[in-house]
C-alpha positions as CSV (number, residue, x, y, z in Angstrom):
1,X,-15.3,39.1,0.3
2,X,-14.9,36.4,3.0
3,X,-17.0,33.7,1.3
4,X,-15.1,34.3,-2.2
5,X,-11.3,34.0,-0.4
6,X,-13.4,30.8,1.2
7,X,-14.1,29.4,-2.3
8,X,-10.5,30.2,-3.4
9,X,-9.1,28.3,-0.6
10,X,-11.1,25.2,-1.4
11,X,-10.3,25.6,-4.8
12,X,-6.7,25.6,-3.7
13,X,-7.0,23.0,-1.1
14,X,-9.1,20.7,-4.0
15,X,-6.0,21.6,-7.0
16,X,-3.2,20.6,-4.4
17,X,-5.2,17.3,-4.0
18,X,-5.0,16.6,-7.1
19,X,-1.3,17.2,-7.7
20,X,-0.6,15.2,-5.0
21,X,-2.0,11.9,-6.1
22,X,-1.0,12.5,-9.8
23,X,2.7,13.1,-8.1
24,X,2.6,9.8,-5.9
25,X,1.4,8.0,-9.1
26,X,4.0,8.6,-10.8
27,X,6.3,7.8,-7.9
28,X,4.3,4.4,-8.1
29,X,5.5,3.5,-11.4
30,X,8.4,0.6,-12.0
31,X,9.1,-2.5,-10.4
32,X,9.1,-2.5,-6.2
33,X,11.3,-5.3,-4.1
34,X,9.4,-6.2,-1.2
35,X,12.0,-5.9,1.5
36,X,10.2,-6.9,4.7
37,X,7.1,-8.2,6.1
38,X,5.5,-7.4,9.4
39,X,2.7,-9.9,10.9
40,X,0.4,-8.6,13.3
41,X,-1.6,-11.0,14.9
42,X,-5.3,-10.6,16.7
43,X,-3.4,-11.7,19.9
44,X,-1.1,-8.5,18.9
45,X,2.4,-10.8,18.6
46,X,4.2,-9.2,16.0
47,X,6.5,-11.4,13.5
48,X,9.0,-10.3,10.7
49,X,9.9,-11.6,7.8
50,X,13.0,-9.8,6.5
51,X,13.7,-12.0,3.3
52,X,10.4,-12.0,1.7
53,X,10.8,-13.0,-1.8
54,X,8.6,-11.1,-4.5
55,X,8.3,-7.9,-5.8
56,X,5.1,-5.6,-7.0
57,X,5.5,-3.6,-11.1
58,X,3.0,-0.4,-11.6
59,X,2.7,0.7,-14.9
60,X,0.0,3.2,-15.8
61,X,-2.8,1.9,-13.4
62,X,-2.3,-2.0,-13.5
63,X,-0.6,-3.7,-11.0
64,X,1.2,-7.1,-11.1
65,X,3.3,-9.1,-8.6
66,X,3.5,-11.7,-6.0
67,X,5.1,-11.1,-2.7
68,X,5.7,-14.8,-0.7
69,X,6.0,-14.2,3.4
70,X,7.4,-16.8,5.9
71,X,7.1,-16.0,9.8
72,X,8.3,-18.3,12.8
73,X,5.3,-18.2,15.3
74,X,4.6,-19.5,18.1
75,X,2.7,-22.0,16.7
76,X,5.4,-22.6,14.0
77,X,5.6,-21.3,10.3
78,X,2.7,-19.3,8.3
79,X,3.4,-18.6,5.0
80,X,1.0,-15.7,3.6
81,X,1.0,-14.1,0.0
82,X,0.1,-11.6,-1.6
83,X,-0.6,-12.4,-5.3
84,X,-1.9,-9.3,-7.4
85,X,-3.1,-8.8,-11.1
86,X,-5.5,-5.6,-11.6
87,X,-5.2,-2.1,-10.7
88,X,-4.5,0.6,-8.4
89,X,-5.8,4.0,-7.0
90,X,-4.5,6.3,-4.4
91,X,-6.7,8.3,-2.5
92,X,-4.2,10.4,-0.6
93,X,-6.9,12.2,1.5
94,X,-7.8,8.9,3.1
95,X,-4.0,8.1,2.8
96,X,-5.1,5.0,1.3
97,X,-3.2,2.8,-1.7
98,X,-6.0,0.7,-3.2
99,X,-5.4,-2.6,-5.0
100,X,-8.6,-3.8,-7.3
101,X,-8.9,-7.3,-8.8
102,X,-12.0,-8.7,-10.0
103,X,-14.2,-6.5,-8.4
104,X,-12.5,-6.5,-5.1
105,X,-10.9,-3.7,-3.7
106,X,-8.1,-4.5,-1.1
107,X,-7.4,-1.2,0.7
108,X,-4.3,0.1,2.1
109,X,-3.3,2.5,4.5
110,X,0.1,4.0,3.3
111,X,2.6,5.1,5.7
112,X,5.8,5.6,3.6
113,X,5.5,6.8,-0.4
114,X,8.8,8.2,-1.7
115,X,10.3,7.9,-5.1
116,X,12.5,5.0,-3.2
117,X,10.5,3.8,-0.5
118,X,6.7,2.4,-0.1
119,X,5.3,1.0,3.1
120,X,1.6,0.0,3.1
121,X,-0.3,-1.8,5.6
122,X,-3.7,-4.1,5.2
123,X,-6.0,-5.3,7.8
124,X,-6.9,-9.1,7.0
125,X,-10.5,-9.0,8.0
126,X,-10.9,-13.0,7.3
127,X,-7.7,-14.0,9.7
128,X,-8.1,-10.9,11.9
129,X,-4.2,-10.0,11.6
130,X,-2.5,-7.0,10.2
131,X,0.1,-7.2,7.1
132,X,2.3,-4.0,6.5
133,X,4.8,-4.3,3.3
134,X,8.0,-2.7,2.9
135,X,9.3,-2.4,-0.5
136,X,12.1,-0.3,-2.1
137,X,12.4,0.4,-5.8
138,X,14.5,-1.2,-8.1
C-alpha cells in the first residue's frame, strides 16, 4: 500500500511538472519590452539601466530580439547586449529559462514569469558580472 500511494505521488508530482512548464510556455509567447537592466559587477557595484531599448518575441520555441543596455560606471559607460536568434526551454524544476543558439545554451535563472511580467538573470562567466532582465509584455 505505502509504496503504490509512493508511486502515485511521483506520478502526481512528475504530471504537475509537466503542466507547469507547458503553462509558463505559453505565458512565454508574444513580444516582451525589456524594461530594465541590472549590472552586477565581480566587485559587486550594482548599476541600472532603466531605458534599455530592445525587446525579446517567443513564438512556438524560437526566440528573436535584441535588448541594448547602457550603465554609468565608475569607470564610465558599458554598453552590453543581448542579441538572440534560436530557441528556448524552460526547465521550471531548476527554475531555469534557457536560450540556445548555435549550439550554445545560455542559461537563465527566472525570478519573475507571469502572463505580464518576466525577470531573468544570467551569470556572464567571460566578464564575471551578473545581468538580470526585466521585461513586461506588450
Amino acid at each position: 500500500m505505502k509504496k503504490l500511494l509512493v508511486f502515485l505521488l511521483v506520478v502526481l508530482g512528475i504530471s504537475v511538472a509537466c503542466n507547469k512548464e507547458k503553462r509558463f510556455s505559453r505565458y512565454l509567447q508574444g513580444t516582451w519590452k525589456c524594461s530594465m537592466v541590472r549590472l552586477q559587477n565581480v566587485d559587486g557595484f550594482t548599476f541600472f539601466d532603466h531605458a534599455p531599448v530592445g525587446n525579446l518575441t517567443f513564438s512556438g520555441t524560437s526566440v528573436q530580439g535584441l535588448v541594448v543596455s547602457d550603465f554609468t560606471t565608475f569607470q564610465g559607460n558599458e554598453v552590453d547586449s543581448l542579441g538572440l536568434n534560436g530557441t528556448f526551454s524552460l526547465d521550471m524544476r531548476q527554475s531555469q529559462l534557457n536560450w540556445i543558439q548555435n549550439n550554445d545554451t545560455l542559461s537563465n535563472r527566472i525570478f519573475v514569469i507571469t502572463k505580464d511580467n518576466l525577470e531573468v538573470e544570467y551569470f556572464d562567466a567571460i566578464s564575471n558580472q551578473r545581468l538580470r532582465y526585466v521585461f513586461e509584455k506588450q
